[in-house]
N, C-alpha and C positions, 0 to 999 in steps of 0.2 A: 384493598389493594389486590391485583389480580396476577396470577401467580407468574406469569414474566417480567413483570415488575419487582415484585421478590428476590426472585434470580439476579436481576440486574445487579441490584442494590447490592448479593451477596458477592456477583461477578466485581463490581466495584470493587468494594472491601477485598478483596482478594487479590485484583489488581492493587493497589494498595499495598498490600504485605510486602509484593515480588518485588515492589521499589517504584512505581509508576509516583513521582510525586507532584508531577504538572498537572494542575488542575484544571488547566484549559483544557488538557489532552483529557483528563478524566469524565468532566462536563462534554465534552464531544461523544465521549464511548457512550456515556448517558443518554447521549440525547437518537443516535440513531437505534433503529430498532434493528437491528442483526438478524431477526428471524423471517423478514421480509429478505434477508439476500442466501437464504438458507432451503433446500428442497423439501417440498411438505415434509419428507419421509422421518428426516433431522429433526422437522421443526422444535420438538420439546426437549430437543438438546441443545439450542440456542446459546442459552446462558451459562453451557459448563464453558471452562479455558480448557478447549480442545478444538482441533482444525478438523472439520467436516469436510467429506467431498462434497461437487457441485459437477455439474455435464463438463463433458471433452477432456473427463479423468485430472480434471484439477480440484485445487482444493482452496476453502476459506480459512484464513492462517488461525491459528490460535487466539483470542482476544488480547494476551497477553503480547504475543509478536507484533500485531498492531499497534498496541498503545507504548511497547518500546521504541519501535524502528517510528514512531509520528514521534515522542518525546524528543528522539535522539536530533530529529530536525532543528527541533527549537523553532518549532515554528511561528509564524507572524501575520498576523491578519494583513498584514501593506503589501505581504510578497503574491509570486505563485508561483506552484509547483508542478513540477512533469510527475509524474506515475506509469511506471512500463510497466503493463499487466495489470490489466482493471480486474480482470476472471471475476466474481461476484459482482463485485461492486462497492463492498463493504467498505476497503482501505480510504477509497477514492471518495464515499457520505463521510466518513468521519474526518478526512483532511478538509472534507466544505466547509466545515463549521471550522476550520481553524488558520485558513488563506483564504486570502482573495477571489483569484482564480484555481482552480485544479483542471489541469491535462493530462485526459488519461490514453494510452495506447495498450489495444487488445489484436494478438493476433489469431485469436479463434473467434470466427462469426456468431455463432449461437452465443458466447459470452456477451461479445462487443451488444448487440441487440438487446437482449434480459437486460444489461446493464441500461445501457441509455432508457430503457423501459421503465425503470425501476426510480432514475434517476427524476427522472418526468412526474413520476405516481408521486415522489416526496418531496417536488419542489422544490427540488437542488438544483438550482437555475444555472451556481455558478461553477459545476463542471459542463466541460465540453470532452467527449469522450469520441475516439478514430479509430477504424479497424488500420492496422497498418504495421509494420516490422520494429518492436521496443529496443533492438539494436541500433536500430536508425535516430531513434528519439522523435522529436516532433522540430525540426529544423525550424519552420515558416515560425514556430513561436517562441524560440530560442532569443535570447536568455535567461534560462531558470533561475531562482535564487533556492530552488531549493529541487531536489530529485531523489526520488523513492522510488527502487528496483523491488520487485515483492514475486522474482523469481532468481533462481542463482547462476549468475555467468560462471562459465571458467576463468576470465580475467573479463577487470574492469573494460565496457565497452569506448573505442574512441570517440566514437561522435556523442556518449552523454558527457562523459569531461567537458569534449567542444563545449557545448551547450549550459556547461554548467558557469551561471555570473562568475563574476568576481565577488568574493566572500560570499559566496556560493557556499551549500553543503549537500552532497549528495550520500544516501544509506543503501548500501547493496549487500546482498550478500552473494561469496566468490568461495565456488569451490566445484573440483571436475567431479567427484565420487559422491552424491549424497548423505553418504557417512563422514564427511570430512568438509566441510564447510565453515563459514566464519562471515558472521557478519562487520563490516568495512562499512566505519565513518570517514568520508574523504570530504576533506573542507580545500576550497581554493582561494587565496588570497587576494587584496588587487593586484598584488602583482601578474597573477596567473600561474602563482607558485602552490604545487599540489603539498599536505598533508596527509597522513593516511594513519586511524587507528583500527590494529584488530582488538574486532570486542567479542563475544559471546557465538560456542558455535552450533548452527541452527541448522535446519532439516529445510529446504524449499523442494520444488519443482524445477526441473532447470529453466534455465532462459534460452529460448531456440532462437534462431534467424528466421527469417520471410514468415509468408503466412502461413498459420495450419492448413490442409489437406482436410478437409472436413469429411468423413467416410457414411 
């Protein structure tokens, strides 16, 4: 066994402890390799649960924040899902292995590109990933049954609600200060009637408007 394979396994287990108990969602962490979405410099810090930076000063979440905020979907191999903020790439391999479809929107270039790169190299066929404004969502392919924000708005945006099915669930997390944050389960009904639970509170990146300014 060779020693990111080790790590894994203990990455598992460890997930495991914090409460991850879907195994789908676990079998998926398993099955992508993390350190392909990770800069050489990280690489041999792949398997701790800790968020690494990545170019255009963002970062790849925690393993742990991934495999909650995909649990919290409940997700379904018949649905698919929106993702505002592909930035690695990571969130958007390990939702392939657990939806149908995955739509991702990046609004930094250098990401949007390494990503679909990336995506290509591991024959993840069934994301389709668009440089483009994650406030906006992805309209043309609306209705989500499922939507995962993996930057933090100051409030819920209106057009992902739009966008979100009926018995829809969408996971964001909402807060203006980076020290004060909360991750939000919002489920819609058929009726089109919103739920909203606060759960755990987390550290993101914010969620900007339009595209980056690449410098």
């Amino acid at each position: 066994m060779n020693e990111n394979a080790a790590q894994k396994i203990r990455l598992i287990m460890e997930l495991r402890r914090q409460g991850i108990s879907n195994t789908s969602v676990l079998s998926a962490m398993e099955r992508i390799p993390r350190e392909e979405f990770i800069p050489q410099t990280f690489r041999d810090r792949a398997y701790e649960n800790i968020a690494l930076p990545i170019t255009s000063g963002q970062t790849i979440s925690q393993p742990y924040i991934v495999a909650y905020m995909t649990q919290l979907l409940n997700p379904s191999s018949l649905k698919k899902v929106l993702e505002v903020g592909t930035g690695s790439g990571y969130q958007a391999a390990v939702l392939s292995k657990l939806f149908r479809r995955v739509y991702s929107v990046e609004r930094h270039r250098p990401l949007h590109i390494n990503a679909a790169k990336l995506f290509e190299k591991l024959s993840l066929s069934n994301i389709t990933c668009k440089l483009g404004d994650g406030y906006r969502g992805w309209k043309e392919q609306a209705p989500f049954s499922h939507i995962i924000v993996t930057a933090a708005a100051e409030e819920v945006p209106a057009a992902l609600v739009d966008q979100l099915g009926d018995n829809g669930v969408m996971v964001i997390p909402v807060g203006r200060d980076q020290g004060d944050q909360t991750m939000l389960r919002i489920t819609k009904d058929h009726h089109g009637m919103l739920a909203e639970e606060e759960l755990i509170p987390v550290r993101f990146v914010p969620l900007v408007q339009g595209l980056a300014v690449e410098v």
